[in-house]
ROPAVEX-63525 format. One record per atom (N, C-alpha, C): x, y, z. Coordinates in steps of 0.1 Angstrom, whole numbers, plus 5000, padded with zeros to 4 digits. Example, Ala and Ser with C-alpha at 12.3 -4.5 7.8 and 13.67 -1.06 7.14 Angstrom:
# ROPAVEX-63525
513249435078
512349555078
513249675078
512849785071
513749895071
512950005079
# end
This chain:
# ROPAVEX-63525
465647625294
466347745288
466247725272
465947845266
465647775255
467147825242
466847735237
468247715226
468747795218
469947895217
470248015204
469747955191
469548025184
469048005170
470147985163
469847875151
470847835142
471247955132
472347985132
473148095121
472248135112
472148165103
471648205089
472848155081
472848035071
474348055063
473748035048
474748045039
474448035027
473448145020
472548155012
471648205006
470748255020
471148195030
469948235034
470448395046
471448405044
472048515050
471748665047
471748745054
471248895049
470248895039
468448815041
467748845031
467248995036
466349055028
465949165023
464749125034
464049295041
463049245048
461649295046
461149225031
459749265028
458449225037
458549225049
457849185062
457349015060
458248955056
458148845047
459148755048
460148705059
461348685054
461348515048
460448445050
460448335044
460248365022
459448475022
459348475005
460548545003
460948595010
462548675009
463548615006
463748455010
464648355005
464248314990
462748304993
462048224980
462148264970
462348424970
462648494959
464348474952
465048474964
466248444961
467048314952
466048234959
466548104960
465648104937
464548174935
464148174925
464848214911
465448324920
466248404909
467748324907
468248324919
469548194920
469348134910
468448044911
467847894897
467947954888
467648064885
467648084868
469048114864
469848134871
471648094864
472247954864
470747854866
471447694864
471847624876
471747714888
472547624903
470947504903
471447434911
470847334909
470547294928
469147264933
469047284950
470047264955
470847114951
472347074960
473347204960
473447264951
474347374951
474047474959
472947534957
472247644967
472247634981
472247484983
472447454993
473647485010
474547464999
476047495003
476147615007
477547595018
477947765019
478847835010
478147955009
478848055001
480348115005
481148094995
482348154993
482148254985
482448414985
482348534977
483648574971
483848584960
484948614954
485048774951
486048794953
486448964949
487448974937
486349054928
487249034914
487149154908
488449204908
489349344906
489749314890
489349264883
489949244867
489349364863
490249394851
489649574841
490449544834
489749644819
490649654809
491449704812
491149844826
492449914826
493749894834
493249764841
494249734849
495049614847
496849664841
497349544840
497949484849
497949474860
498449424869
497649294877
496149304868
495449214873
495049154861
495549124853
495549074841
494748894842
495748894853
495648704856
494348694867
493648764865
492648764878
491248634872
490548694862
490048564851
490348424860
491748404857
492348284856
492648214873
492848324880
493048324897
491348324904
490248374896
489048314899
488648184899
488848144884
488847964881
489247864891
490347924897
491047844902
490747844919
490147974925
489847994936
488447884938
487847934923
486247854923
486847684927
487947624919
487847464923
488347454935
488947554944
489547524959
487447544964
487047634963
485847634969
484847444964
484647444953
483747374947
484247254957
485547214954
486347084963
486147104976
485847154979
485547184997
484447174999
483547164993
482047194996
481147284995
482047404991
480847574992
480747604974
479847664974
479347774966
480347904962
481147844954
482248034948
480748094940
480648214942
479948324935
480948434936
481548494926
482648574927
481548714920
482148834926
481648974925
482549094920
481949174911
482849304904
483049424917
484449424922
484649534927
485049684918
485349774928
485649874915
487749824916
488149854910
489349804900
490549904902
491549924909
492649984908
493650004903
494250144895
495350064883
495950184887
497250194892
498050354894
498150414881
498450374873
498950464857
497550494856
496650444856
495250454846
493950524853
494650594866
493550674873
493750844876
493150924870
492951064872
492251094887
492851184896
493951304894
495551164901
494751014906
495750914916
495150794919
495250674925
494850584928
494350574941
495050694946
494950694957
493650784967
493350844954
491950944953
491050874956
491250684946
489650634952
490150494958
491350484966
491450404975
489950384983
489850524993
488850454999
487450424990
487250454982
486050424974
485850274974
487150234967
487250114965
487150014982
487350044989
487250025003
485549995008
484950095007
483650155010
483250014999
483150044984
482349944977
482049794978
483949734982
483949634989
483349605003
483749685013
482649605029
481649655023
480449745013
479249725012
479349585009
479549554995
479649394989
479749274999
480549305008
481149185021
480249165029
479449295035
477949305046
476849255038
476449325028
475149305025
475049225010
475849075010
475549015000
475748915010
475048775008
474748595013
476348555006
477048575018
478048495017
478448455035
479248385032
480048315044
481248325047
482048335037
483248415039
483548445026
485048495023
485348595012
486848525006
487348514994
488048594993
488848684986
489948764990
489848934980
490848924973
490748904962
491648904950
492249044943
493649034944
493849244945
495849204941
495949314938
497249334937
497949454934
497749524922
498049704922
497449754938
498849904939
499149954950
497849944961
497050014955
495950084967
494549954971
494549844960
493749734960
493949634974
494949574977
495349524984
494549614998
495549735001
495149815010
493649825015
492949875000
491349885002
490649755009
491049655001
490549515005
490849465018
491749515026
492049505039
491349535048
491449725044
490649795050
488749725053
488649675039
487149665040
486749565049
488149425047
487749295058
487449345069
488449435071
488549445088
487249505093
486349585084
485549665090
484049525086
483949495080
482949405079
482749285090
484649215088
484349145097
484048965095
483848985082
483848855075
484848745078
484948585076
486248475076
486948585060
487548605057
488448615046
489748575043
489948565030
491548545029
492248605016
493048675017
493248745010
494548714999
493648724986
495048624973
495548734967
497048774964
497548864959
497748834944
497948894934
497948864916
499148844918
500648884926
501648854928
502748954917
503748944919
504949024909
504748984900
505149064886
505749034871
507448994872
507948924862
508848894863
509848934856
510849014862
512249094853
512449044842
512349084827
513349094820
514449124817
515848974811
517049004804
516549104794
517449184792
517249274779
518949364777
519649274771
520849374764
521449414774
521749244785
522949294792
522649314809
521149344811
520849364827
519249334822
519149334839
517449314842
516549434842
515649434836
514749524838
513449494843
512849564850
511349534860
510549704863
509249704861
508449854868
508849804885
509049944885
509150084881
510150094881
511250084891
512450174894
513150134884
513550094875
514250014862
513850174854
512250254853
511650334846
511750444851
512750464862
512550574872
514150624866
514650534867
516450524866
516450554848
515650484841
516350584830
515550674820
514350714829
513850844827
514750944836
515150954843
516050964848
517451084841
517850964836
518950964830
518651014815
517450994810
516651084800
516651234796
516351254816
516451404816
517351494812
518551384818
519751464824
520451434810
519751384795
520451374781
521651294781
520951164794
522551064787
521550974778
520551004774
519750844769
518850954760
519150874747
517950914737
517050904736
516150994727
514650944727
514250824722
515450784713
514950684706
515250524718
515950554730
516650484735
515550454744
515350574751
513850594763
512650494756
512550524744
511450484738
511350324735
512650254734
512850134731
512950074747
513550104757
513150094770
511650034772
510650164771
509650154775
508650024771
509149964758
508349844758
508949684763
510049714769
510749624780
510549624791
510049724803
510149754815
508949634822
507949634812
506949474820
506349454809
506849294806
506349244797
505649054802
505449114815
504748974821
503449014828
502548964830
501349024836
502249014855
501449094863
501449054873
502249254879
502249274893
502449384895
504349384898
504149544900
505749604899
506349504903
507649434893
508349354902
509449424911
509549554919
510749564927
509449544943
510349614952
509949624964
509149734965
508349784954
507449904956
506149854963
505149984965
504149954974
503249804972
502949754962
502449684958
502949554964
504149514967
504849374972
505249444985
505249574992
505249575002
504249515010
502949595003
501349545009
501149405009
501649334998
501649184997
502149095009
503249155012
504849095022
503749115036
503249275037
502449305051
501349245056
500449225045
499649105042
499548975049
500748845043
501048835050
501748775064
502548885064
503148945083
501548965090
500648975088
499749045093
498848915098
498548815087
498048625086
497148635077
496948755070
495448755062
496248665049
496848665044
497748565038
498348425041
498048335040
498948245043
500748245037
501148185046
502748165047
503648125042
504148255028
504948195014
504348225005
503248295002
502348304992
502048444983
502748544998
502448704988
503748724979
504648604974
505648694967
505948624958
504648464957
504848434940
504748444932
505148464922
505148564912
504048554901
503448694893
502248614888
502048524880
502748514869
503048394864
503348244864
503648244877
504248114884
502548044883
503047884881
501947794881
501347774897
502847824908
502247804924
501347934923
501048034916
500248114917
498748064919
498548004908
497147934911
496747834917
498047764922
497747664935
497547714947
497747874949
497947904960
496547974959
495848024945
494448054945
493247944948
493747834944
492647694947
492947674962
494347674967
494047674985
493447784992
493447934986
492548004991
491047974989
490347914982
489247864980
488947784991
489747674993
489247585003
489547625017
490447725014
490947755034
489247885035
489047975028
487647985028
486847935035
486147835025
485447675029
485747625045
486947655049
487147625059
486747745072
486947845066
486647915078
485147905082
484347855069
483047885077
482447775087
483247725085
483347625096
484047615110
484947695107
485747725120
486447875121
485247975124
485848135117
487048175126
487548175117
488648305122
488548445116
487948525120
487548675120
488848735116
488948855104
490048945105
490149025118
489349055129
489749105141
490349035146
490448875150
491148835156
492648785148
492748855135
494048845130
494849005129
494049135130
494649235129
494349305141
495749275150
495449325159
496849385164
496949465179
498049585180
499249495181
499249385181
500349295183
500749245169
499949185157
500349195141
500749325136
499749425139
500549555133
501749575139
502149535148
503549605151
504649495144
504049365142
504949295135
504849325122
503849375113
504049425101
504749565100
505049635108
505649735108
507349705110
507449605116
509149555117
509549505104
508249455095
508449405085
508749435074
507549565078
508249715065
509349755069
510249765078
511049815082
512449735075
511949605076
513149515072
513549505059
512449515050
511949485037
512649625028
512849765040
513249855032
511949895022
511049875025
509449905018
508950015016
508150045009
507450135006
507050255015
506750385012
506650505023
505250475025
504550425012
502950435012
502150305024
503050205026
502550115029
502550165048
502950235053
502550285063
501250365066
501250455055
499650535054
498350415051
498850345044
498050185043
497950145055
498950055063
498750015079
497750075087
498350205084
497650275097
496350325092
495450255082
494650285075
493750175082
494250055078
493849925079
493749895095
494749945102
494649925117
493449985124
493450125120
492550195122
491150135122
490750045113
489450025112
489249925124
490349845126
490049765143
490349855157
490849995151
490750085162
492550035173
493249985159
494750005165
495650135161
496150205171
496250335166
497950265161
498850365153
499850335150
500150435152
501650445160
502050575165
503950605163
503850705155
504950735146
506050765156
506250795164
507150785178
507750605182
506450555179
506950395183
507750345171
507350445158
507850345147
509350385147
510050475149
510850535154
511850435162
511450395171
512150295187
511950155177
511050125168
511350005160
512150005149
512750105143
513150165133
514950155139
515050225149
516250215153
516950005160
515949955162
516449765166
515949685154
515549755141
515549675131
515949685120
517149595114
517849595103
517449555092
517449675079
517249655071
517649495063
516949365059
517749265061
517349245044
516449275035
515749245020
517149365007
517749275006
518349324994
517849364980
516849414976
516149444963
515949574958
515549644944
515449744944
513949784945
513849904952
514450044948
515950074957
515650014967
517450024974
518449954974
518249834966
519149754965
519249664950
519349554949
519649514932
518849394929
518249304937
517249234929
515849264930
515049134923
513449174920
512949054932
511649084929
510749014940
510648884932
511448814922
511148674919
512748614927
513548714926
514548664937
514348644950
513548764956
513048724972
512148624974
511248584963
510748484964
511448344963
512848304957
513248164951
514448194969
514548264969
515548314980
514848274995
513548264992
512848245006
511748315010
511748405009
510548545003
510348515026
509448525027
508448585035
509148485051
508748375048
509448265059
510248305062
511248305051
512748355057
513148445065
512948605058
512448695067
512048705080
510748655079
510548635097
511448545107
511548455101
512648355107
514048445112
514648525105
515748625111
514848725119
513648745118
513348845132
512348775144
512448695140
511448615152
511748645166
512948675170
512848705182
512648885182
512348925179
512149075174
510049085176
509448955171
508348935166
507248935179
506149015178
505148875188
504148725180
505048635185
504948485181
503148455179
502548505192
501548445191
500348495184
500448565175
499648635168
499448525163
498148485153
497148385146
496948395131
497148345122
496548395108
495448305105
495348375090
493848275085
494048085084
494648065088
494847865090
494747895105
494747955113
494747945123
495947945130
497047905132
498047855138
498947985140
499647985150
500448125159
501548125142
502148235146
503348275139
504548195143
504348185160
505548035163
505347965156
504247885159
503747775147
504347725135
504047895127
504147895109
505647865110
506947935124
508147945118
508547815128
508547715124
509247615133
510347555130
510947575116
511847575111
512247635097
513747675099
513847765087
514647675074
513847615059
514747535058
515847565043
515147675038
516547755030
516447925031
517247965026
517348155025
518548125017
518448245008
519848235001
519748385005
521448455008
521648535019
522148645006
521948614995
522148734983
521248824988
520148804990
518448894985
518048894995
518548795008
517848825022
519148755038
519148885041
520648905049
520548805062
521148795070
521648765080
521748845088
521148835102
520748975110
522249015113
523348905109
524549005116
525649065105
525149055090
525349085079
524049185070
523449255077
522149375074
522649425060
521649465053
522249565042
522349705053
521249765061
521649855070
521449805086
522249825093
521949795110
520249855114
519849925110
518650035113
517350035103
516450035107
515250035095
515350145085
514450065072
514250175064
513750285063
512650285071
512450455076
512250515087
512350645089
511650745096
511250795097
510550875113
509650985113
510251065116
509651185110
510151315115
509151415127
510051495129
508751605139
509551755138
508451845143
509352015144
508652085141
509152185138
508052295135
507352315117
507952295114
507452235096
506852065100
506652005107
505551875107
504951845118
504251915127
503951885142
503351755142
502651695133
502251575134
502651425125
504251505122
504851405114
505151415104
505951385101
506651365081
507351235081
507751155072
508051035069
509551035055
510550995063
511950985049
512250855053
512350805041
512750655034
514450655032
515050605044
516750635049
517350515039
516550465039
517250315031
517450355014
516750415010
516750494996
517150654997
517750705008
518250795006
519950855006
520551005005
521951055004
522451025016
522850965026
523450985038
523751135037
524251175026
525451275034
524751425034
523051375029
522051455031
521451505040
521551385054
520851395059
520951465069
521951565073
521951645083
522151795071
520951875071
521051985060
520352085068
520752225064
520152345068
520152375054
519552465047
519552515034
518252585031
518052645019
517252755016
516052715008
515152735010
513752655001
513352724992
513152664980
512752644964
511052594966
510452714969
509052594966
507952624957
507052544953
505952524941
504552464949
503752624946
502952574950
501752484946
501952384942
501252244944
501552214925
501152104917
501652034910
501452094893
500452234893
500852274879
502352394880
502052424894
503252514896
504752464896
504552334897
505952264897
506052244882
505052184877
505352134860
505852254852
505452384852
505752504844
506952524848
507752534862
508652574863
510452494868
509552384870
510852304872
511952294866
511752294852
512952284842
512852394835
512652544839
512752674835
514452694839
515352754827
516352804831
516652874836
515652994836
515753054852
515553044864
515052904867
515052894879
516152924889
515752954901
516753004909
516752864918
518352794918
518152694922
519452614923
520352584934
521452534934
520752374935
521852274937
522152144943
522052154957
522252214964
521952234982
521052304987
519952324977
518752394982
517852324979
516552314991
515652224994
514552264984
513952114981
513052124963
511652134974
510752204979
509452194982
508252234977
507352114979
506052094971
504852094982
504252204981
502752184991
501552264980
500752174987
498952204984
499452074974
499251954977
499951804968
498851704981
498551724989
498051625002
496351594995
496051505005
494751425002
493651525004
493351675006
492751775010
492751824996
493551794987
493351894971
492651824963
492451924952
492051804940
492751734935
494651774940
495451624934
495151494940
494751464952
494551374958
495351324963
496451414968
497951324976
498451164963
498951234951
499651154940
500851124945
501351064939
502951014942
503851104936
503951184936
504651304928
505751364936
505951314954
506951354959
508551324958
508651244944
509751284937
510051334931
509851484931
510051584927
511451544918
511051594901
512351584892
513151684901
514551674894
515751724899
515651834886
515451944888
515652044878
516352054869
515952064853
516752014845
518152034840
518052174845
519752194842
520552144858
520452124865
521452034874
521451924871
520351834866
520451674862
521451694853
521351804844
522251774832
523651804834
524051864845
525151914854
525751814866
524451664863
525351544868
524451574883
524051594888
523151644899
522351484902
522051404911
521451304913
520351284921
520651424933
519751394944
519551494953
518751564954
518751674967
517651634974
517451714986
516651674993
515351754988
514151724989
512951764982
511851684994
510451764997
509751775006
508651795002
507551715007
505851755002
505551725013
503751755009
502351615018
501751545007
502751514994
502151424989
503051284990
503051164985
503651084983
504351024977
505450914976
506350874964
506050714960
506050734949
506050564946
506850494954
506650334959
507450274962
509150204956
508350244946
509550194934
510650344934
510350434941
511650514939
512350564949
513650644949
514750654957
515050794956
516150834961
516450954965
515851024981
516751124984
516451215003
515251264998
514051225003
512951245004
511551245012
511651335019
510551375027
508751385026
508051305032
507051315024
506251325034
504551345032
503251325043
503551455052
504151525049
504351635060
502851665064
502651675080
501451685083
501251735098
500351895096
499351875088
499951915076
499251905067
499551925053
499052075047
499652095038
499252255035
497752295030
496652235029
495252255028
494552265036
495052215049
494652155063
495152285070
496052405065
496352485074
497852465081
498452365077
499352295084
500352455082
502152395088
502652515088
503552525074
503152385064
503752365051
503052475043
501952525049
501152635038
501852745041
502952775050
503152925049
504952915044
505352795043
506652835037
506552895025
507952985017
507253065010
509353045005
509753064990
511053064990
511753104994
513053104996
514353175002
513753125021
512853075022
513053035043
514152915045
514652955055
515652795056
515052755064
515252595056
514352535061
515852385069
515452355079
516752235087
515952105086
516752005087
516551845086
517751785090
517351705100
518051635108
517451495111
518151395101
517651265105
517851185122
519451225120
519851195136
519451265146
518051375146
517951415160
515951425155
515751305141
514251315142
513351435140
514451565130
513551695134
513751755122
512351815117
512051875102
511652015108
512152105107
512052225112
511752335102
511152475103
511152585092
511852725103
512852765099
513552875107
512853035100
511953075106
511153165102
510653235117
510953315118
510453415133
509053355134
508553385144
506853365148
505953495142
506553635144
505853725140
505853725122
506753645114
506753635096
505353545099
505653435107
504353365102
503353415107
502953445120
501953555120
500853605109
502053685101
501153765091
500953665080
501753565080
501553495071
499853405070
500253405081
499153315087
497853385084
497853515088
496453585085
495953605070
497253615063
496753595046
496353465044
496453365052
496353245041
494553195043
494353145031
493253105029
493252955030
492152885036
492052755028
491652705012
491652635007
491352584992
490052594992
489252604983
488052584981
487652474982
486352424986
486052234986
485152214968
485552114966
484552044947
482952024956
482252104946
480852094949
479751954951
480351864944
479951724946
480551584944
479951514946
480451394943
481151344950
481951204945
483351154954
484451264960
484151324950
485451494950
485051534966
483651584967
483251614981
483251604994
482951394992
483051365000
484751325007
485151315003
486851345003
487551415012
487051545004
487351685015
486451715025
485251615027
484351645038
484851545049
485851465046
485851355056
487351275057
488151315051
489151245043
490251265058
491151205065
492151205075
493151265069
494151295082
495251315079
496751185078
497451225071
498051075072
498851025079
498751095091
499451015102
497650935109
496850945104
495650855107
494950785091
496250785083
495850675076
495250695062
495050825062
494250945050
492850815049
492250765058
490750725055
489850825062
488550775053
487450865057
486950875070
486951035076
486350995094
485350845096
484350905084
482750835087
482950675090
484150635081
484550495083
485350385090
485950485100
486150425110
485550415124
485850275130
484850245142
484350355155
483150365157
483350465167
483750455178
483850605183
484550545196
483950565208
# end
């Protein structure tokens, strides 16, 4: 019988096939030399580095420095680091959202991951949608990877309290509006809010994706919530180098780490964490490419047996350098382990029983006690009805309770220049008990589904002391912010959904306790409504194009059809 053939590893992996494949290395191996590697080196297996550094991104500030350090966990192990330019994610610093070229950034990376001579990877990321992308791409490639987060910035003392991005910048822009804080006050603020490299320090999407990460194993255990300045930061970048090195020796595949049994534990996890709205449309992004469906009915039945247990803001009062000295991630699971499936595997290999075999501190300020919760019930839910047949998504942990059971009258803007002109018009027609709604805002427009579903509170009620109404899109909200907020309604209003035909003055009902987003509008109004409405026009080329040619809905994750596995 004759014997499988030895792997391809190192340089000699994915050559090019000039009907030639021996000069195909030779060339490689030629061009290699001329950057100085030396045969012993070429020799080795390749570790590929994924490096997200930009001028325009400060959140990856430390990336430079978290390469260096990834390279000596590789070099000490035995492989070849060659680290590679992905494209770069920065929420503030991208036109029309970050979220417009999530999958781009996705797509760039598994090209980089498939068709470059490596052995395994790993993806260095931290702003919101990077992480995400870099997930997405393992999974679909398929590569050993391990995934190093740039980690939180760390809160500034400043005159009395802590301040951290974003929700620190949410709260007194805020309070800006509504003329309790000067300009000159706002303005002295804003060069306090982060003055350490590293991403948002509250519980916004960014340390959600980190925390889910990982819950998930693509992280090792303890690691997504050190902060970026911490010196364990780069210890934990040199151990990703060599756990690397390790897999190509003994792979553990991201399929065999993302699978229907991790995502359900990362979903108890968002749940517990009180986490971000976005980091679900992420999940179910990331799942999706292993072909795990995530189904907004189940998150529901987990939502109701899991207690919110992370005391931080946006819903609560510390930063993620507290959850981290507090216990960060260990801890956590350790209060839901029986909640958990144990046997799930991460990148070391070893089950989740395994990792939690004992718990040996929590400090119960910043992370509760399942019989002391900040809430009995998870942080969010799904909605359903006749305004979202396929779902809408409110963040209960950051919202009014005494909101949540409303009938009222809709205020709406059709999509994001129609809100800007008129939101803080004094004419607006516009109580405190009437619903703030925003459509043509979803992943189908040229906004790109922005975080914009925190709709300001119209300026003369802020200034009238007004804090919070309920307000509705299909676009999304930072993780860093709070307030009764409805978001992802889907389908969405570009899509035809039934958000495209609310129109002002419809009452519109919301009911958290019976799970139901409703529009009270006869069938024969929408009818006609329905025969006027047009779809949006599609952008003639480009990324813009491909977008709207292929782009999901977000209860499937808002990724591109083409890119997920067939079926």
């Amino acid at each position: 019988m004759d014997e499988e053939p030895t792997p391809k590893r190192g340089l000699a992996r994915n050559t090019a096939n000039y009907g030639d494949r021996d000069f195909a290395l030779y060339l490689r191996r030629s061009f290699a030399k001329s950057m100085g590697y030396s045969q012993a080196m070429l020799d080795r297996p390749v570790v590929g580095i994924v490096d997200t550094g930009s001028g325009f991104n400060n959140c990856h500030r430390t990336v430079p420095e978290l390469i260096e350090a990834v390279k000596r966990g590789v070099l000490a192990a035995g492989g070849l680091p060659l680290p590679f330019p992905t494209v770069s994610l920065c929420e503030p610093s991208l036109f029309p959202t970050s979220m417009h070229y999530r999958n781009l950034a996705a797509l760039d990376t598994e090209a980089m991951l498939s068709a470059q001579p490596m052995d395994a990877a790993v993806l260095i990321g931290g702003c919101d949608k990077t992480v995400p992308a870099q997930l997405m791409a393992a999974a679909s490639a398929d590569i050993p990877a391990v995934q190093l987060v740039t980690g939180p910035m760390l809160a500034t003392p400043f005159q009395g309290e802590r301040l951290s991005a974003c929700t620190d910048c949410r709260r007194y822009w805020a309070a800006y509006r509504a003329g309790r804080v000067t300009a000159e006050r706002i303005g002295e603020i804003e060069g306090r809010l982060a003055t350490t490299a590293g991403t948002c320090g509250v519980m916004g999407t960014a340390s959600t994706m980190a925390c889910i990460a990982e819950t998930l194993g693509m992280v090792p255990l303890g690691q997504g919530s050190i902060p970026a300045v911490h010196a364990d930061r780069l210890r934990a970048a040199e151990e990703a180098g060599a756990l690397a090195v390790k897999l190509i020796a003994a792979p553990i595949r991201p399929s065999e780490i993302i699978t229907a049994a991790s995502v359900e534990n990362a979903l108890r996890v968002l749940l517990a964490l009180g986490g971000s709205t976005n980091a679900l449309i992420h999940l179910t992004a990331i799942a999706g490419r292993r072909g795990v469906h995530v189904d907004l009915h189940r998150l529901n039945e987990l939502s109701d047996t899991t207690p919110v247990l992370v005391d931080l803001k946006p819903t609560g009062e510390g930063y993620m350098e507290d959850f981290h000295a507090a216990g960060g991630m260990p801890a956590l699971l350790w209060e839901l382990r029986d909640l958990l499936h144990l046997q799930t595997r991460d990148v070391t290999g070893l089950t989740l029983e395994q990792r939690l075999c004992e718990l040996v501190f929590v400090d119960r300020r910043y992370i509760r006690a399942r019989a002391e919760p900040v809430s009995p019930v998870g942080g969010l839910v799904a909605l359903f009805g006749s305004l979202a047949p396929r779902g809408a998504i409110l963040k209960r942990s950051a919202a009014t309770t005494s909101l949540f059971e409303i009938e009222a009258r809709a205020v709406v803007f059709d999509g994001l220049e129609d809100l800007a002109n008129r939101i803080d018009d004094p004419g607006l027609d516009v109580t405190e008990r009437d619903i703030l709604v925003l459509k043509n805002a979803g992943s189908l427009t040229p906004a790109g589904m922005p975080e914009a579903g925190y709709l300001p509170i119209p300026q003369k009620l802020a200034r009238a002391g007004v804090k919070d109404m309920v307000r509705m899109s299909d676009c999304r909200m930072s993780g860093t912010a709070f307030g009764t907020i409805v978001l992802h309604i889907t389908p969405e209003a570009a899509a035809g959904g039934p958000l495209a035909l609310v129109e002002s003055g419809d009452r519109v009902r919301l009911s958290v306790q019976q799970r139901r987003l409703d529009l009270l509008v006869d069938a024969t109004t929408l009818e006609r409504r329905r025969a006027a409405w047009q779809p949006p026009a599609r952008p003639s080329r480009g990324w813009d194009r491909i977008v709207a040619d292929q782009v999901l809905q977000a209860d499937e994750g808002c990724d591109l059809a083409v890119l997920r596995p067939a079926r």
